[in-house]
PLY file of the C-alpha trace (Angstrom):
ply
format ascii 1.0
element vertex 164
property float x
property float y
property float z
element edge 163
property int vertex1
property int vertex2
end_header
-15.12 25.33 -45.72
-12.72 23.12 -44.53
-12.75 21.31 -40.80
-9.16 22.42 -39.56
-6.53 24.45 -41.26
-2.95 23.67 -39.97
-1.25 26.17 -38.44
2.41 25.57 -37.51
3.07 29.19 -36.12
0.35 27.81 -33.48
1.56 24.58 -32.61
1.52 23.48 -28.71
4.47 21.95 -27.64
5.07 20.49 -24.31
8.73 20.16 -22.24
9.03 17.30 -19.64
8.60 17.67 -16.11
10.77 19.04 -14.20
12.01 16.09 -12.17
10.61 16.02 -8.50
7.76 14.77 -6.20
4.37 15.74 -8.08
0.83 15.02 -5.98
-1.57 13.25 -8.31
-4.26 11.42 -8.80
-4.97 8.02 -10.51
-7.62 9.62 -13.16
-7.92 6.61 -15.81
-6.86 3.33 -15.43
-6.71 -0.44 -17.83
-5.83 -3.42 -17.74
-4.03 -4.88 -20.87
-1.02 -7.79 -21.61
1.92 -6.41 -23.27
2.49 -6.87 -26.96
6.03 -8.58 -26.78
6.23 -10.58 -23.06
2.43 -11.41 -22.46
3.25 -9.52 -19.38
-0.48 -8.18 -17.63
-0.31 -4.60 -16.15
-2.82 -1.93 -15.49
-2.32 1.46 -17.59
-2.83 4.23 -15.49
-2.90 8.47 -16.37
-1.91 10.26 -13.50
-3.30 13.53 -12.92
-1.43 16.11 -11.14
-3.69 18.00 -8.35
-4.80 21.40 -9.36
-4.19 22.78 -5.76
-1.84 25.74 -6.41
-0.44 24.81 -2.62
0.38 21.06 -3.48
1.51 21.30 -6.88
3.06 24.91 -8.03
4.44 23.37 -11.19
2.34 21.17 -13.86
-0.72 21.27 -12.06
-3.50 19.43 -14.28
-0.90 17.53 -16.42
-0.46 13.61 -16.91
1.90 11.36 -16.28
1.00 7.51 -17.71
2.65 4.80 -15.83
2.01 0.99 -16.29
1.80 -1.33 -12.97
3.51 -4.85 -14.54
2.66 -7.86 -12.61
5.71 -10.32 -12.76
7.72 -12.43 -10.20
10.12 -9.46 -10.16
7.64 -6.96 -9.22
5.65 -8.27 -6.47
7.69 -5.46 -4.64
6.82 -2.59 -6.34
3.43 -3.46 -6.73
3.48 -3.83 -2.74
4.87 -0.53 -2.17
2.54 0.77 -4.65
-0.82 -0.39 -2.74
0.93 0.72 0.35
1.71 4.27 -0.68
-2.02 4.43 -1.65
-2.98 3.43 1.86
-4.69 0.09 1.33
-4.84 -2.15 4.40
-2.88 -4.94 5.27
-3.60 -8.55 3.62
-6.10 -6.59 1.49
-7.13 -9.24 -1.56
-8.03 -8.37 -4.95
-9.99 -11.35 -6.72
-8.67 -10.12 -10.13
-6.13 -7.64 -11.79
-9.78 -5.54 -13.01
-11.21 -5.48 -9.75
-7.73 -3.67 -8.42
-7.45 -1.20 -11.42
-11.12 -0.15 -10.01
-10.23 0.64 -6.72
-6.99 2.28 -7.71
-9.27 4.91 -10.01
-9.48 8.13 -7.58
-6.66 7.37 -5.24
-4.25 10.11 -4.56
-0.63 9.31 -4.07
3.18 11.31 -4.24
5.28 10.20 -7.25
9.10 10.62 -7.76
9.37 11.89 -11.79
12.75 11.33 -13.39
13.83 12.20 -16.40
15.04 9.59 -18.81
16.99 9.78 -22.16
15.96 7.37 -25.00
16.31 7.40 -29.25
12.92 7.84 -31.15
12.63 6.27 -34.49
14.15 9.34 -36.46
17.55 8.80 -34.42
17.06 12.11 -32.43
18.00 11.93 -28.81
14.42 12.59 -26.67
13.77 13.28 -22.81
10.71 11.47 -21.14
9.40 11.94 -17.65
9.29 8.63 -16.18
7.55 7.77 -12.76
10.39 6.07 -10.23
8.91 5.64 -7.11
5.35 6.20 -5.22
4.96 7.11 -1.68
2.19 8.08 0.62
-0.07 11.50 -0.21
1.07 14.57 1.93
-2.68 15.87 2.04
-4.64 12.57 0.45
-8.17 13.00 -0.73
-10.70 10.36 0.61
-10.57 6.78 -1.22
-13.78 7.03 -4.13
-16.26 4.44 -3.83
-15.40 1.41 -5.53
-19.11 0.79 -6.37
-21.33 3.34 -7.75
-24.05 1.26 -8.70
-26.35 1.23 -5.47
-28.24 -1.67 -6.69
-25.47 -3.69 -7.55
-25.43 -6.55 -4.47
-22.63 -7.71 -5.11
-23.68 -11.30 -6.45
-26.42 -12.52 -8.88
-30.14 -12.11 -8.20
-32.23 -15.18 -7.95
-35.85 -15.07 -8.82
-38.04 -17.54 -8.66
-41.17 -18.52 -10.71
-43.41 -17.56 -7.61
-41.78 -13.96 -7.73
-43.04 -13.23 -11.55
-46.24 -11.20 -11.82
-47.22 -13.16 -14.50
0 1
1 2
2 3
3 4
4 5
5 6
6 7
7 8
8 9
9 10
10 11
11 12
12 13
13 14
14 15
15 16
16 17
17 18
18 19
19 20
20 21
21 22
22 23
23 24
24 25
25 26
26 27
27 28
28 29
29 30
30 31
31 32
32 33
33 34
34 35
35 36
36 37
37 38
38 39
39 40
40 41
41 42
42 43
43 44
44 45
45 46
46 47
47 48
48 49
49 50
50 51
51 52
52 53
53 54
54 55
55 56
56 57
57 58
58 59
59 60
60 61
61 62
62 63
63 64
64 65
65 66
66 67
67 68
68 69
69 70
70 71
71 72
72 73
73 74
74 75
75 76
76 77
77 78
78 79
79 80
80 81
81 82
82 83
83 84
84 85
85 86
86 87
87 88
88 89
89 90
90 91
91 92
92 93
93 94
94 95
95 96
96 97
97 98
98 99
99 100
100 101
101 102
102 103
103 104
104 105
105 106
106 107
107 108
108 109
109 110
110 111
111 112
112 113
113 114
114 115
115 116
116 117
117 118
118 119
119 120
120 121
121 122
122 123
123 124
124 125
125 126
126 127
127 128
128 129
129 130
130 131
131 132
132 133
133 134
134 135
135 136
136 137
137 138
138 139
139 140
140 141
141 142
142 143
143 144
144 145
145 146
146 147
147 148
148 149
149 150
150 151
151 152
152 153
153 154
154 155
155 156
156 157
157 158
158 159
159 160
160 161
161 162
162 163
């Protein structure tokens, strides 16, 4: 017995996006440095909302969009954490701890369809994320921490504290 037969008369195939605004939510994120530029950015899957109301077109599909932290994009990485709703002169002590507290947001992206050459020379169509704005019906913000004895810091214990 074999573990998978091919089938090619059963293959899955899967057309772009239509372009539009699509309500999702950030399912997966990463942080990585790109291959080429060194360039740090967070990897994030968008998921688009299952509510038949919200989304009556791709519901449960993903969209992957990377969040590149350059000069240049101070911007877009502004309007990014505003669409999501953070606060004001929020601070993020590193690029990891903001990928955490993006996980579970809900936000309203623009997809766009782009045109590029794969390696066999045939003409392709991706969707591409161009802009984020605010959630029309946003879900609460996920706890950051789901650890409830995490304190936040180190624990300090003394010799006097050990049993033993």
């Amino acid at each position: 017995m074999s573990f998978f037969k091919f089938d090619g008369n059963n293959a899955s195939t899967f057309e772009p996006l239509p372009e539009g605004e699509y309500e999702v939510v950030i399912t997966e994120t990463k942080t990585d440095v790109s291959s080429e530029k060194k360039t740090p950015y967070i990897g994030m899957t968008l998921t688009i909302r299952d509510e038949a109301d919200i989304n009556p077109v791709g519901r449960k599909r993903k969209i992957f969009h990377n969040l590149y932290f350059t000069e240049k994009t101070v911007g877009m990485v502004n309007g990014f954490l505003k669409a999501l709703m953070f606060e004001q002169g929020r601070e993020f002590d590193s690029m990891e701890t903001m990928a955490r507290e993006i996980k579970g947001c809900t936000v309203r992206v623009k997809v766009r369809h782009e045109s590029y050459t794969d390696a066999q020379g045939q003409q392709k169509t991706a969707e591409r994320v161009h802009y984020f704005k605010q959630s029309e019906k946003p879900l609460s913000r996920p706890a950051v921490n789901d650890d409830p004895f995490d304190n936040g810091g180190a624990i300090n214990i003394s010799d006097d504290d050990l049993p033993f």
